[in-house]
N, C-alpha and C positions, 0 to 999 in steps of 0.2 A: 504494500500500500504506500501511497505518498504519505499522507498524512493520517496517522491513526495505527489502528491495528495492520502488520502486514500479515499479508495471505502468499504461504511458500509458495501458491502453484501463480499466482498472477501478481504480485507484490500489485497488487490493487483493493482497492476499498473495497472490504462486501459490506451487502448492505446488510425497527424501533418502536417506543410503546408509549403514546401520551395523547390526549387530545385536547384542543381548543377552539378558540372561535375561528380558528384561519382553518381547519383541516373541516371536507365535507366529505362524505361519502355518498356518492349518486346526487350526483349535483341537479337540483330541481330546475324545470325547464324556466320559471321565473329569473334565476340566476341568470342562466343559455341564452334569456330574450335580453336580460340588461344587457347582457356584454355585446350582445350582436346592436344591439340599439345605440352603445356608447361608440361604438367604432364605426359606422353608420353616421351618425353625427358627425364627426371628427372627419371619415372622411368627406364627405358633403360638405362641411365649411371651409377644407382647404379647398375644393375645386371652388367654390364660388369666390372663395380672395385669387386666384389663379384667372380663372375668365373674367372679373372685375377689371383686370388690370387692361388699357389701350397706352401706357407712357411707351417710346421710344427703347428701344433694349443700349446695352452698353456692353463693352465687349468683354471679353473672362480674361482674367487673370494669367498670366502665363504661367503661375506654378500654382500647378491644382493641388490640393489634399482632400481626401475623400474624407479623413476622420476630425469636418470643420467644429462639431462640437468642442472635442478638446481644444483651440485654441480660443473659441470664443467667449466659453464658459468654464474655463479654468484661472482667471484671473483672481479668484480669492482663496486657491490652493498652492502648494508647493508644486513646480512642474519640469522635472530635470530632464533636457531633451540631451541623448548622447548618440552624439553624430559621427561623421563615415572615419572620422581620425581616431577616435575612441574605440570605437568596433574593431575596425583593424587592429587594435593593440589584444584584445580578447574576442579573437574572431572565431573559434571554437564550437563557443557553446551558448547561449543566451545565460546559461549559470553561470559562466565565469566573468563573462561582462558586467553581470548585475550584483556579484560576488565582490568585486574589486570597484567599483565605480558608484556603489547605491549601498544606502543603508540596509536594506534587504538580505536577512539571513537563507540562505541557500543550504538545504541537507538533502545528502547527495549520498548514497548509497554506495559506495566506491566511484572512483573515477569515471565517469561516461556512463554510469549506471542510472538508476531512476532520482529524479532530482526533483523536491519540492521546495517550496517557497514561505518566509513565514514574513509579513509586512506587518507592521507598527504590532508585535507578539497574535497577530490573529492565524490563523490556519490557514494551511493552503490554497483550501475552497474558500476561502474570504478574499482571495484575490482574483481581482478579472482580467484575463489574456485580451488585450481587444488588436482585432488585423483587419487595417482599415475601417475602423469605425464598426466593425463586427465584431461579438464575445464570441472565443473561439475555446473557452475552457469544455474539456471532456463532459459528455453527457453522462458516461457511464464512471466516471468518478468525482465530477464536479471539481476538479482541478486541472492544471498543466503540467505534464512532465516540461522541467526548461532544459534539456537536455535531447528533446526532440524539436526543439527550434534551432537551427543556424541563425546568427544574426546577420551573416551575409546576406544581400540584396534586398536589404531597406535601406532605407533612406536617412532614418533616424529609428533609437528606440528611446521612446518616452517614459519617464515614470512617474505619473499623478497620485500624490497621497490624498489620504482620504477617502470620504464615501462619495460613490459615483450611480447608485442604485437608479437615483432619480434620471439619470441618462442612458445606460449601460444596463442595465437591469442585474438580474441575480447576480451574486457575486461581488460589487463591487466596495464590500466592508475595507477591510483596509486598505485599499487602496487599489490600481490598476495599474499594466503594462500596456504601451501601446507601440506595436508594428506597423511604421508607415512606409508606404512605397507613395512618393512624391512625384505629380509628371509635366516638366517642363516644357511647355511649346515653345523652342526656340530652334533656330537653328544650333545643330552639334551631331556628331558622326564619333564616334568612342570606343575602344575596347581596350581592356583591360584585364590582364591573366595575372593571376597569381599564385605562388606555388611555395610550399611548406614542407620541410622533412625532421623530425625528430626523434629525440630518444623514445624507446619502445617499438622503435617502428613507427612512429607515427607521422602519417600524412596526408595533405590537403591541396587540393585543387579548386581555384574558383575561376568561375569568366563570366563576362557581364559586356553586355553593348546595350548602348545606348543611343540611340537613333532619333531623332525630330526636327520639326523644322514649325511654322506658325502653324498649320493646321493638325499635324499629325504627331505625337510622342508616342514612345515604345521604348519599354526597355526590359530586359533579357538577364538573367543569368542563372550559372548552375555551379553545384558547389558537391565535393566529392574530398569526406574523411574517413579514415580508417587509423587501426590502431591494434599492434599487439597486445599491448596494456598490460604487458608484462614486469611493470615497476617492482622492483626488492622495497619490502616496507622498510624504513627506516629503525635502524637500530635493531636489526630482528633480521634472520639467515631465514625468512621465510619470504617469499615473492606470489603477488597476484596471479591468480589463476584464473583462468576460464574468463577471462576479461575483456577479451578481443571483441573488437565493436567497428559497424562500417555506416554508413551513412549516404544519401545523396538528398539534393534538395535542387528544387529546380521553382524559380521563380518569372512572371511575367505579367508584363503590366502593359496596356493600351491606352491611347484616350483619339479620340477625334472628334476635329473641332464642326459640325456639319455647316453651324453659320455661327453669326455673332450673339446668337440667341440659344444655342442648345449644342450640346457635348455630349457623347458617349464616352463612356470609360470602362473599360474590363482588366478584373489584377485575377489572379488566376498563382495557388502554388501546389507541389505536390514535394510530400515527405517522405520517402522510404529508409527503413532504417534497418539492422537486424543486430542486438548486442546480445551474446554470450554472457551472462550473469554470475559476475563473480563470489567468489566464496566469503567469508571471515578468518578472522584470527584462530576458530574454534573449527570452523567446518569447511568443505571444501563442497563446488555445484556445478554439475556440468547439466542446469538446464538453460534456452537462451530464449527470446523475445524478438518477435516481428511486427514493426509498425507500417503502416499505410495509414498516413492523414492526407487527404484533399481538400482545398477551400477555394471557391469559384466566388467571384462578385463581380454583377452588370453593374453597373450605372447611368442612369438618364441625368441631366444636369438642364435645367433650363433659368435662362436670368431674364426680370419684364419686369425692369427697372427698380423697382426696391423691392420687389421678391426676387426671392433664388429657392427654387423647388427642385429636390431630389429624390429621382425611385429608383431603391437599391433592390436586386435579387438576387438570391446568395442559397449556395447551394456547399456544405462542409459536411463531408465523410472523417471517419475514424475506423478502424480497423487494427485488431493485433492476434498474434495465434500465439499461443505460449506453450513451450516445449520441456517438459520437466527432465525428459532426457535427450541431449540437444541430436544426439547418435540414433534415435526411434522415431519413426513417423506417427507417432500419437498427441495429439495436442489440446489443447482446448484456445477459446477461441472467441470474441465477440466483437462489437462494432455502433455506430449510430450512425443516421443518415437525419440531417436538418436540413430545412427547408426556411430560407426568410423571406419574407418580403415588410419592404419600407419606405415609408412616405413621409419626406422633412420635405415644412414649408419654412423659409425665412422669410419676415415680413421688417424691412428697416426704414421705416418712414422719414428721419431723422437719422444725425452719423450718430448721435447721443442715445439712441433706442432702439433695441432688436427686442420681435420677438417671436419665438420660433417653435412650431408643433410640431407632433409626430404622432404619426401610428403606423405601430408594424402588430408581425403576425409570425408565430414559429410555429413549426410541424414538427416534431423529432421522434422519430422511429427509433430502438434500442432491440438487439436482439445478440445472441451468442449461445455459449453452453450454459451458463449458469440465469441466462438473462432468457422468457420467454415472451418476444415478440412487445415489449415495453413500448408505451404510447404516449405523447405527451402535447398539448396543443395549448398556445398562450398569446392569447392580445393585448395589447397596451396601448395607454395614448397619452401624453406626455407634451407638458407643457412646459418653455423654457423662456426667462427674459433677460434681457442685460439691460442697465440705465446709467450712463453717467450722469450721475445730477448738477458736478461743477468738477471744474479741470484736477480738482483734488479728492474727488469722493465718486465712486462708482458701487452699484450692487447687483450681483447674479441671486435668481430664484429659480427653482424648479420645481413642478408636484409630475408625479406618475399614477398611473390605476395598472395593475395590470389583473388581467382575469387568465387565471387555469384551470387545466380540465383538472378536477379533485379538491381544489384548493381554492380557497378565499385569500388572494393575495392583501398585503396591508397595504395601505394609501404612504407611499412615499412622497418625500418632500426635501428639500435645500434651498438654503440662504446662507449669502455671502454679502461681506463688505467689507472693499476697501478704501483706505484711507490715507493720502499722502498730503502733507501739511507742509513737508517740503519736497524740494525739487531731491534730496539724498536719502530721503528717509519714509518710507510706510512702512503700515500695521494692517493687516491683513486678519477678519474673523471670520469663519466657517461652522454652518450647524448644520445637520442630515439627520435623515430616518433613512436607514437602509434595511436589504434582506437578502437572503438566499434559501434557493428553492432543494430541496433533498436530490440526490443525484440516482441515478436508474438505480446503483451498487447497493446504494442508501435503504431503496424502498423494494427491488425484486430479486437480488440475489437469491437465487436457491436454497432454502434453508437459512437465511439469514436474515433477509431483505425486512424492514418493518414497515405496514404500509399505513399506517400510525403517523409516521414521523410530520412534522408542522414544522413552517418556514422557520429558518434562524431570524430573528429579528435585531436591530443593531440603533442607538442612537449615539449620535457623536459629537464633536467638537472640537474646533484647534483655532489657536490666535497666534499670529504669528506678524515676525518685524523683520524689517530689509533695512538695510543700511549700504547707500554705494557713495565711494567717495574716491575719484577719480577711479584709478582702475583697480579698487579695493572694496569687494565686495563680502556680506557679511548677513544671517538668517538667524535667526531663533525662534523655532515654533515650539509649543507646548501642546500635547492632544490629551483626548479623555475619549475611550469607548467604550460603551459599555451593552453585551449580546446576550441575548435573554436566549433559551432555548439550543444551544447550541447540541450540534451536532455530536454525538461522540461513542466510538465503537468501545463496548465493554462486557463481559463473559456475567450472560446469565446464571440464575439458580444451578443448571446443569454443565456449566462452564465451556456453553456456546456463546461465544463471541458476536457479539448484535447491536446495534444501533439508536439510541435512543438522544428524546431533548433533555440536557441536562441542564443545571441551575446555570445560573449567570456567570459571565467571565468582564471581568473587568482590566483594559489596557489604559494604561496612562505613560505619556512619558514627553522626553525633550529630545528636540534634532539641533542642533547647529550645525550650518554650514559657512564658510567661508572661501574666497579665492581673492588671487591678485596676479595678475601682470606685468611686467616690465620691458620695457625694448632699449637697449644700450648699448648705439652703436654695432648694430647690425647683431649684438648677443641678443635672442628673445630668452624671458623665463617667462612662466606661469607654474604657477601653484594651488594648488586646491586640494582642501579639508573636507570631513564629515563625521564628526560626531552624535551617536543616537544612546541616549539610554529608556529602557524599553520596560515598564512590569506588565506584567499579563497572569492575573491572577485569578485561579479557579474562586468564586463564592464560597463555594461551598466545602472548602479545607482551609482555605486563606494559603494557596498553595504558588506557586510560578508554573505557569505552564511548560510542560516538555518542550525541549527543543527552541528553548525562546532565551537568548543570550540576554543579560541585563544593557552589556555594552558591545557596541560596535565602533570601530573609528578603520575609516580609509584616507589613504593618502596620495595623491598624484601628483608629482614634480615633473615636468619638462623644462629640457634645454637644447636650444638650436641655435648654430649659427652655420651659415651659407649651405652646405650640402650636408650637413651632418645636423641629427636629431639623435637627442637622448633622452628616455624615461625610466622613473622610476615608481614602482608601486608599491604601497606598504596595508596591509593589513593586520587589525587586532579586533579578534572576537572571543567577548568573554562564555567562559565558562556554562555550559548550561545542562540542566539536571534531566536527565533521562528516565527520572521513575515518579511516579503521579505523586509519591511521598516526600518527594525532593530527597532520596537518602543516596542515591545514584549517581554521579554529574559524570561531565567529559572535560576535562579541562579547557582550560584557554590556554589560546594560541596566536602568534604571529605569523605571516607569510611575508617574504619582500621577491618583488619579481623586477629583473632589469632589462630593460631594450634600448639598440644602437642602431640607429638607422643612415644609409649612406646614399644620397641621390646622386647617379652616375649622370653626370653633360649639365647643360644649361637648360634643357627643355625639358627635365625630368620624366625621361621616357623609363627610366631604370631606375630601383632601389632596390635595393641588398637589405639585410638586417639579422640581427642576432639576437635570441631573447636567451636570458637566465631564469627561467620557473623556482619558484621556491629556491629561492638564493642561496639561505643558510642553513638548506638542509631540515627545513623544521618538521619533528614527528608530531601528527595532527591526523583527528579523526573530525567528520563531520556528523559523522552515523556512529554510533559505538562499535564495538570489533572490525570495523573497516576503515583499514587505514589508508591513507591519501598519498600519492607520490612524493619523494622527498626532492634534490635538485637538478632537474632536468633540466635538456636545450632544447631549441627549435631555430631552423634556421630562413629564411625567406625571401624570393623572388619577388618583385613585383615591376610588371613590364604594362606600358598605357600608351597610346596610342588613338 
């Protein structure tokens, strides 16, 4: 499992016993006629502000983003976007990037193994995957493996704290990831190869073009890891087994411009993967794991002058077979098949006021060996505004409804404000209601599944300050969440392992960030900080949740002058206790990783580069019995064109 109990044959969630006013069973046809009537409504008043409109059209943008929520409506969150130089330096894995770059604890089953996510101490499933403005977390576990994402071939990846329910829907308690592929209509003709070889055997191929000009953008690429993964644990004459993992990822993006009034866009990727599942310290596994994820997105785009209307159709596969002996053709095996469709209206009468609806609709099929034929159907409609009220004070709202087949979802809602008094200094407040909905593992699992279980519920808050002062920048937010209901697998009277809503859990804690740059005579530096310390405490023992470090600090130092780049990374993640009684922990640990980079000519068609992983050798588990590589290299090509 990612997060919770794991299960040897599928290290996946299986799936409890409680009820309330959100959970229904045979949901009355009076309920069936609201939700048909409310979405009905919603959409009928965006087509009549759409055919209301005869203004003159104005033309798009040259650099499209499909995921316009986030930048519009994240102005009273924290919003760390890490772009194509960042990626490159942890271009691996999505966990190593958000490991070394983001407060975000990453537990990670051995190297390349199953890797979950723990944001502001909430659970895995409290965080929402979004790829292009789509939630792409597993249906049949309600979380992301980040170890089946490549971060090669976005654009940027974003990471928004806080609740995002009222936008994003389930999942987005502590916070979201966001996958964008950006598409420039400009002219430009591009390719770019890159190529990787390092200790263990391990290696990496990527390529990517880039193609467009005003009407037409497109862009391309495929990306191909493997790996013996045969690392010696540190300090110990025993070495990883059965670790060996391969990967490919192929991404693709469209847009065409047809006039000055309406755009098509198609992003389009596909994940295949197959990892060998390594053993522990205690035991040794020769079984392995086969993924196939697919995710398809159309988009219509039209502008008629102070609207901007979007209908997205989105079509995400998941599929894995798991093979308990990787040498027998016997496996087990399951999948889900979603279906979206979505309707954003922008309505900005004034540049001082936006406000923008929505209603979509999800279908998601679930089936497998443990899973039989699981059904799931959800509407929602959603309303969002922004207002600057004077050049120093601005506020976002949002409320959502969403209706599901079984479930009486809650009325979500968010408010923000911020406030800048001067030209170097705001204060930033955020309040939410969020939730997430049980996952297939949750409610059908074979023998396990509860179908009992009722949404997690979550209300929150954070107040946070900025300070820039020339190129010295500087953050301190404070948060408070607190989730009623939460999810959590635990060994009934007969010590079957099952699913149930348990008492409240409460997360509090503080982030500081900081960075600065400097340019001296053709020396560049830049340095940037991140400080989190974290509690996330069970109610109901007054306990620290598993796997939830109290502190985290990262580090990024660069230094460049003319063809030559150097970095350096430092990581410290405290201590965190692996047993529900806190009597267990894993120690804390540092990591420092170094990269040298050398651009060959004046047109920088070539660079070279050399990284040190784990510098100083440090022995470090992320998962207990499984330990982590200690100082490896990696060496790297990159040729552009």
């Amino acid at each position: 499992m990612l997060d919770g109990k794991v299960n040897n044959k599928t290290q996946a969630r299986r799936p409890a016993f409680l009820r309330n006013k959100y959970r229904t069973l045979g949901k009355k046809s009076s309920e069936i006629m609201t939700t048909k009537k409310i979405l009905l409504f919603c959409f009928l008043s965006v087509c009549q502000c759409v055919l209301a409109q005869n203004k003159p059209a104005i033309s798009l943008n040259e650099v499209i983003v499909t995921d316009g929520a986030l930048k519009k409506y994240s102005k009273t969150l924290q919003v760390q976007v890490l772009n194509d130089s960042v990626i490159q330096r942890n271009y691996s894995s999505l966990t190593n990037l958000l490991r070394y770059n983001s407060l975000l604890y990453l537990k990670e089953y051995g190297n390349g193994m199953t890797s979950s996510v723990s944001f502001r101490g909430t659970t895995a499933a409290q965080t929402a995957v979004i790829w292009n403005g789509i939630n792409i977390n597993s249906q049949l576990l309600g979380q992301t493996d980040f170890n089946t994402i490549t971060p090669l071939g976005y654009t940027n990846v974003s990471v928004r704290t806080g609740g995002g329910s009222g936008i994003y829907g389930s999942s987005a308690i502590g916070g979201s990831i966001h996958l964008n592929n950006e598409l420039h209509f400009k002219k430009q003709f591009q390719n770019l190869l890159r190529m990787n070889f390092g200790s263990f055997n391990t290696q990496g191929y990527y390529y990517q073009l880039i193609a467009s000009d005003e009407k037409v953008a497109s862009q391309f690429s495929i990306s191909r890891n493997s790996s013996d993964n045969d690392y010696g644990y540190p300090n110990s004459n025993q070495k990883n087994q059965n670790g060996d993992y391969y990967n490919t990822s192929l991404n693709g993006s469209f847009g065409y411009k047809i006039n000055l009034n309406h755009k098509i866009n198609f992003y389009s990727q596909v994940y295949d993967g197959l990892r060998h599942f390594s053993g522990t310290l205690a035991s040794i596994s020769v079984s392995k794991y086969y993924d196939l994820n697919t995710r398809n997105l159309l988009e219509w785009v039209g502008l008629h002058k102070d609207f901007t209307s979007k209908l997205k159709l989105a079509y995400v596969t998941e599929n894995y077979k798991y093979y308990e002996n990787k040498d027998k053709d016997i496996f087990s095996e399951g999948g889900a098949k979603t279906k979206i469709i979505k309707y954003d209206l922008d309505y900005s009468p004034t540049k001082n006021f936006t406000v923008n609806s929505v209603v979509d609709f999800t279908q998601i099929n679930g089936f497998g060996t443990s899973i039989n034929n699981a059904k799931r159907s959800i509407g929602a409609a959603s309303l969002l505004v922004k207002h600057t009220l004077s050049p120093a004070m601005q506020y976002e709202a949002s409320v959502r409804q969403e209706v599901a087949t079984n479930y009486r979802n809650p009325f979500l809602y968010s408010f923000g404000l911020v406030y800048q008094p001067f030209e170097m200094y705001s204060i930033k407040l955020n309040t939410s209601k969020n939730f997430r909905l049980p996952s297939f593992n949750d409610l059908y699992w074979e023998g396990s599944g509860n179908h009992e279980l009722i949404p997690e519920l979550s209300n929150q808050m954070e107040l946070g300050q900025e300070l820039k002062i020339n190129a010295l920048k500087f953050s301190l937010t404070g948060f408070y969440i607190q989730t009623k209901g939460m999810i959590r697998w635990i060994p009934n009277e007969t010590g079957q392992w099952m699913p149930i809503n348990t008492a409240s859990v409460v997360n509090k804690g503080v982030e500081v960030t900081g960075s600065y740059f400097k340019n001296f005579k053709g020396h560049n530096f830049n340095i940037s900080l991140a400080y989190g310390y974290t509690s996330s405490v069970d109610q109901s023992n007054q306990k620290q949740l598993i796997y939830v470090p109290y502190h985290k600090m990262t580090v990024n130092a660069d230094y460049s002058y003319k063809n030559w780049s150097l970095n350096y990374q430092y990581l410290f993640n405290g201590a965190v206790f692996t047993s529900a009684d806190n009597y267990y922990r894993l120690k804390e640990y540092q990591v420092s990783n170094l990269s040298v980079y050398y651009k060959i000519g004046e047109l920088d068609h070539y660079k070279i580069g050399i990284q040190a992983l784990n510098l100083f050798n440090e022995n470090y588990q992320t998962v207990e019995v499984r330990p982590m590589p200690g100082s490896n290299y990696n060496l790297t090509l990159t040729i552009k064109y």
